[in-house]
C-alpha positions in Angstrom: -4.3 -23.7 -15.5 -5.0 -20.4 -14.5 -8.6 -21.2 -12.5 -5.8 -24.2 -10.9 -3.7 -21.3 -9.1 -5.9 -19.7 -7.0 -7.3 -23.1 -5.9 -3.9 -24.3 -5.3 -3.2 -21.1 -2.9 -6.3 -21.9 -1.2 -5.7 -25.5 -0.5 -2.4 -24.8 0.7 -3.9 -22.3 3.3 -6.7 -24.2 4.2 -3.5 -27.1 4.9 -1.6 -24.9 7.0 -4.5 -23.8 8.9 -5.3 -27.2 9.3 -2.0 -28.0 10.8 -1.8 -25.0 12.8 -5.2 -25.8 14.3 -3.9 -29.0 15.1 -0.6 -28.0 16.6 -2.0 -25.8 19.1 -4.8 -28.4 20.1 -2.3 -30.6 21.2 -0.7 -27.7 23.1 2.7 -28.0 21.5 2.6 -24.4 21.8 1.5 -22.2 24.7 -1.7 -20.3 23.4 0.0 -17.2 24.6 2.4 -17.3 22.2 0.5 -19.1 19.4 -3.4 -18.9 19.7 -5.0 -21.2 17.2 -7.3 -20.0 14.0 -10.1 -21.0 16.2 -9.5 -18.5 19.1 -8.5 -15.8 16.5 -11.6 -16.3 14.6 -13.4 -16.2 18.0 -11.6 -13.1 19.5 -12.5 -11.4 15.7 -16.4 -11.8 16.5 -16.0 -11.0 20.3 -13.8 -8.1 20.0 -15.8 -6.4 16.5 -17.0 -3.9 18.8 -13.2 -3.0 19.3 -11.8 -3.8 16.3 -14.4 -2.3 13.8 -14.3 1.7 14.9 -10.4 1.2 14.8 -10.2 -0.6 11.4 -11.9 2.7 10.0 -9.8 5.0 12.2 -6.7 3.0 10.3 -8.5 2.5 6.8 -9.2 6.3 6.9 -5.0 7.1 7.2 -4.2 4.7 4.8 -6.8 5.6 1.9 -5.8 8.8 2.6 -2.1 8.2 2.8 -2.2 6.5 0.0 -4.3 8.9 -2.1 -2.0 11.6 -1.4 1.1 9.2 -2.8 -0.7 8.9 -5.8 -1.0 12.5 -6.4 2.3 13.5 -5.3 4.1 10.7 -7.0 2.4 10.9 -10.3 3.2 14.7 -10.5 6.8 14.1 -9.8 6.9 11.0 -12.0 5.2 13.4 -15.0 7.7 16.5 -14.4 10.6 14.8 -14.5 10.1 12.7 -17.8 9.5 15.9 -19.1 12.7 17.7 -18.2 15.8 15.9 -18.0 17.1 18.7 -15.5 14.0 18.1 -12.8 15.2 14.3 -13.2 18.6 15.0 -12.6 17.9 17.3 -9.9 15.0 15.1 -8.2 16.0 11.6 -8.7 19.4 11.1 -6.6 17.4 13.6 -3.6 14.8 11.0 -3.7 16.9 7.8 -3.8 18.8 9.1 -0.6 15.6 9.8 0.9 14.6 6.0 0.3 17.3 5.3 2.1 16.5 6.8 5.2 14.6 4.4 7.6 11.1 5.8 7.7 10.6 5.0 11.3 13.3 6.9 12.3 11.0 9.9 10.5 7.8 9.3 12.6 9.0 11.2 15.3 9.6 14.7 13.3 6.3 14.0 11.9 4.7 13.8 15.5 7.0 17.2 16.3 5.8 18.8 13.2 2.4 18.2 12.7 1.2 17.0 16.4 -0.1 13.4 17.8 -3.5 13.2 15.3 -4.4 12.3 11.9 -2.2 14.9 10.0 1.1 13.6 10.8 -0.2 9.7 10.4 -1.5 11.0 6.8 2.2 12.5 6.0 4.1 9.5 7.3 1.7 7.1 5.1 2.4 9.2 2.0 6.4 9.4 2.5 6.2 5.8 2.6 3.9 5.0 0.2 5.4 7.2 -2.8 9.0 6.3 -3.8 7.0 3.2 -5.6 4.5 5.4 -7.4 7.1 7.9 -8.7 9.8 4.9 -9.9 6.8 2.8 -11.4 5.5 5.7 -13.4 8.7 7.4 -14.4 9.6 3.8 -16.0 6.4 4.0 -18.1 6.5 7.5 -18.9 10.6 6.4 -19.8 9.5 3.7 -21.9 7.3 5.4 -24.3 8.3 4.0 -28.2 10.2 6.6 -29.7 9.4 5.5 -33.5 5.7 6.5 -31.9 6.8 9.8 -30.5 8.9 10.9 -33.4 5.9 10.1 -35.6 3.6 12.2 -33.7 6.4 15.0 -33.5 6.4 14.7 -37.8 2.7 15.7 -37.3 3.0 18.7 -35.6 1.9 17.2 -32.2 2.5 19.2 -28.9 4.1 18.1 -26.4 1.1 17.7 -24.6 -0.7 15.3 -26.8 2.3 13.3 -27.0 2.3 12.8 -23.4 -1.2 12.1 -23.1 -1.9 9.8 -25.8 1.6 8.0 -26.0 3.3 8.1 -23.1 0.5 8.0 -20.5 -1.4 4.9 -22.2 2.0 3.0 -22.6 2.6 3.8 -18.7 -0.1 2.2 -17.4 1.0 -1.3 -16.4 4.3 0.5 -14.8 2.0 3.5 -12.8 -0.5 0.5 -11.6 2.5 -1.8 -10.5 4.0 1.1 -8.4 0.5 1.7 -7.2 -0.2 -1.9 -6.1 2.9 -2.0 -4.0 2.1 1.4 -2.7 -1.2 0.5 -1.6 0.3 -2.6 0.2 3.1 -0.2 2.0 -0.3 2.3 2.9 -1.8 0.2 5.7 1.7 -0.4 7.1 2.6 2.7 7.6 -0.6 3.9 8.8 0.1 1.2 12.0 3.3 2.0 12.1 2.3 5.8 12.2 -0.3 4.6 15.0 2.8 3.0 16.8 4.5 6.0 17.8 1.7 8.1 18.7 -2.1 7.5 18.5 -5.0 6.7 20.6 -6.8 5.0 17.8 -6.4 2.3 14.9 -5.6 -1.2 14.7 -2.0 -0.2 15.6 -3.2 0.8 19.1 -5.4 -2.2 19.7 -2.3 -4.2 18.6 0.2 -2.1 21.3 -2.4 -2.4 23.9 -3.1 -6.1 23.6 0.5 -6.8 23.6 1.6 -4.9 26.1 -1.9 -7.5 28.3 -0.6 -10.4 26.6 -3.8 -11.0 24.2 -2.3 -12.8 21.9 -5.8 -13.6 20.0 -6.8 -10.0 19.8 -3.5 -9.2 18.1 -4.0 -11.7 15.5 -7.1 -10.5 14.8 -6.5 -7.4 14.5 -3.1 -8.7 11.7 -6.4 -10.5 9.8 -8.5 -7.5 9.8 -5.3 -5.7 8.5 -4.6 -8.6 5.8 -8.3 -8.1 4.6 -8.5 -4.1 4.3 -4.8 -4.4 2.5 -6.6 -7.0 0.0 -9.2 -5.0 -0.4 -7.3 -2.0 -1.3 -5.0 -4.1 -3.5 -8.3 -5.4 -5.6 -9.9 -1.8 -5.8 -6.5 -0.8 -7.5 -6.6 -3.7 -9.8 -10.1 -3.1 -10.5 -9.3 0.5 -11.6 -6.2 -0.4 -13.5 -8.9 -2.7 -15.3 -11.2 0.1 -16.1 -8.3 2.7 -17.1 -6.6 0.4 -19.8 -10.5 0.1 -20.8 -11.1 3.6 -20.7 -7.1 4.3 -23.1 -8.3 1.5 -25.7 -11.6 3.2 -26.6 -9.8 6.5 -27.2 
């Protein structure tokens, strides 16, 4: 069953690719509004020369982006598990910040930190974090306290309580916050490249709407699908390795 559901996603893709192709062969649908796989795939080869120096200008804001999230929100996460009055302090401040529509923030980051790659990085990261820091303050939260108060009968610190308790029982929460966060990175590096760049797949994508090139925009939403994937795999690759890496210890 479980070698069925990937199959079964592919079918049903291959099937609505199929019918899209098909749709726009019979021009049911102006091709400037709906391009068909074949054109996209086409424009993808054509336009590599265009779209592969600005899917590393964009990979480069999102890794990083999302890199600094991780940091960031696995230090918060950490500090306030371990102090009720950080958490109480924190937590509220950072649930009204969610709040806030981050593209409404792009433009303080542009006023702040310029037009280049250091304000894209800190837009990435604000909106990549909130799921790190919820993700692993669950874990850390959810630690079993018969465990805890057994290690705290032997004289354990506080530190190896955290580290071989807390932080192996966290796992599946910090990589669940981190698989979302790595799908929020790429969007918010093209949205970052939306209000001011002159790079990434974002600009391509503003320039070949604003010429009506339907085709290249698609392709450049592929390309964006497949570095997003990629980033989402790496991340369950390394949660593989980490819970791995916790049961030989």
């Amino acid at each position: 069953m479980t070698q069925l559901r990937p199959l079964s996603a592919l079918i049903f893709a291959v099937v609505l690719l199929a019918i899209w192709q098909t749709v726009t062969m019979q021009s049911l649908v102006p091709a400037v509004l709906l391009p068909s796989p074949a054109s996209i795939a086409n424009r993808i080869f054509t336009g590599a020369g265009t779209l592969l120096p600005n899917a590393a200008s964009t990979s480069l804001v999102a890794v990083g982006g999302f890199a600094l999230a991780l940091v960031a929100g696995l230090g918060l996460a950490a500090a306030m598990a371990l102090s009720a009055w950080l958490t109480r302090l924190l937590y509220p401040n950072l649930l009204l910040f969610q709040l806030l529509p981050k593209v409404a923030l792009g433009p303080l980051f542009v006023v702040w930190l310029g037009i280049g790659v250091p304000s894209r990085l800190a837009f990435t990261t604000v909106v990549s974090v909130f799921p790190v820091v919820i993700g692993t303050l669950a874990g850390l939260r959810a630690a079993n306290p018969g465990q805890i108060r057994l290690c705290q009968a032997l004289r354990a610190s506080l530190w190896q309580i955290f580290i071989h308790i807390r932080v192996p029982g966290a796992l599946p929460y910090i990589f669940a916050g981190a698989r979302i966060a790595a799908t929020l990175a790429f969007t918010g590096a093209v949205v970052g490249e939306f209000i001011s760049s002159d790079s990434g797949l974002g600009h391509v994508i503003m320039n070949a709407a604003s010429q009506s090139d339907t085709a290249l925009v698609f392709a450049s939403l592929v390309v964006l699908c497949i570095l997003g994937a990629a980033l989402y795999g790496l991340v369950g690759l390394a949660e593989r390795f980490a819970r791995r890496r916790w049961r030989s210890r």
